[in-house]
C-alpha atoms as one frame of an Amber mdcrd trajectory, in Angstrom:
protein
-143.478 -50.085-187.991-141.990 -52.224-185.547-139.641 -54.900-186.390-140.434
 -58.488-184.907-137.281 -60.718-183.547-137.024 -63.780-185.454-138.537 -66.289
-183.175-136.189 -69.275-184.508-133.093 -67.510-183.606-134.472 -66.830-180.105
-135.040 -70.355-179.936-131.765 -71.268-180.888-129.751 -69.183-178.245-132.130
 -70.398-175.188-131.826 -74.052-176.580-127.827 -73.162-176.575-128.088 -72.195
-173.179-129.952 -75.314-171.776-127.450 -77.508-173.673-124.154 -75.199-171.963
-125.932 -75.439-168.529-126.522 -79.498-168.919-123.327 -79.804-170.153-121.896
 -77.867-166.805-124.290 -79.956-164.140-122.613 -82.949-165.596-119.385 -81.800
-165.817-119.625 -80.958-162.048-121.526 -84.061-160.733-118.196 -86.045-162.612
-115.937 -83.750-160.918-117.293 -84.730-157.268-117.662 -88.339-158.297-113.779
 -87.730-159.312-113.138 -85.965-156.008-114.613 -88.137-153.595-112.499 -91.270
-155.452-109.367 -89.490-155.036-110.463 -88.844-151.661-110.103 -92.121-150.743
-107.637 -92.944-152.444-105.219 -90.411-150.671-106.298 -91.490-147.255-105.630
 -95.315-148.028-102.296 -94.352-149.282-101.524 -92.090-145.998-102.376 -95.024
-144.025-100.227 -97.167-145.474 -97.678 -94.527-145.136 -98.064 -94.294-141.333
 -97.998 -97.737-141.466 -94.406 -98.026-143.163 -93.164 -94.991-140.780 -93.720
 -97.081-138.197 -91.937 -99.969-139.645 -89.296 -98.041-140.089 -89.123 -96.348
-136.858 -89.385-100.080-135.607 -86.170-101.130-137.886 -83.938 -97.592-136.840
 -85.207 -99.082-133.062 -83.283-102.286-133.938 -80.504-100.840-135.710 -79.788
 -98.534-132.123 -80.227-101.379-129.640 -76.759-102.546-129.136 -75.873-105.983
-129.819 -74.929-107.915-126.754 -76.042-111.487-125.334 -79.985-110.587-124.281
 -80.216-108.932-127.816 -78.914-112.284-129.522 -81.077-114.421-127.390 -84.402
-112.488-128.180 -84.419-112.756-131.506 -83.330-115.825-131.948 -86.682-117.190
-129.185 -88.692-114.563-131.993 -87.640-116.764-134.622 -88.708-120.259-133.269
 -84.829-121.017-131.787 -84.561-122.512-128.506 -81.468-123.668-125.795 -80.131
-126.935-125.980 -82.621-129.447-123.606 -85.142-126.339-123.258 -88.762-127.442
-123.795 -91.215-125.068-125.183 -94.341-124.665-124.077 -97.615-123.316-126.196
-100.946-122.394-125.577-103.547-121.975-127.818-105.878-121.416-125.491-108.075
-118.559-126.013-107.393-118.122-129.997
């Protein structure tokens, strides 16, 4: 006589399997989706990284020029100041 395998527990195990392999294709499509976000995230924040190393490089620029008349006089025309009886002119032409 030969013994049959219980069909129910066969059932069982493959149904097992199918949920385990679901379970994994989801788990890896989150992963990516995960991934991909931090992704993105890291080259926005390198960006603005290169962005504030060039600030800085800007600023230790500033701090090495030496401070003498032509230094004084440029960034004080940056910031809006002018000689006594100079006149200014702007154009806007263009923007």
């Amino acid at each position: 006589m030969t013994k049959k395998k219980p069909v129910r527990a066969n059932l069982i195990i493959r149904a097992a399997f199918v949920l385990i392999f679901i379970f994994l294709f989801v788990s890896v499509i989150n992963l990516q989706v995960t991934m991909n976000d931090l992704r993105a995230e890291r080259d926005a924040l390198v960006e603005k990284m290169e962005q504030k190393q060039d600030e800085i490089d800007e600023l230790e620029l500033r701090i090495a020029t030496p401070v003498d008349e032509e230094f004084i006089e440029r960034i004080a025309r940056e910031r809006g100041f002018r000689k006594p009886n100079e006149i200014i002119f702007k154009y806007d032409i263009g923007e």
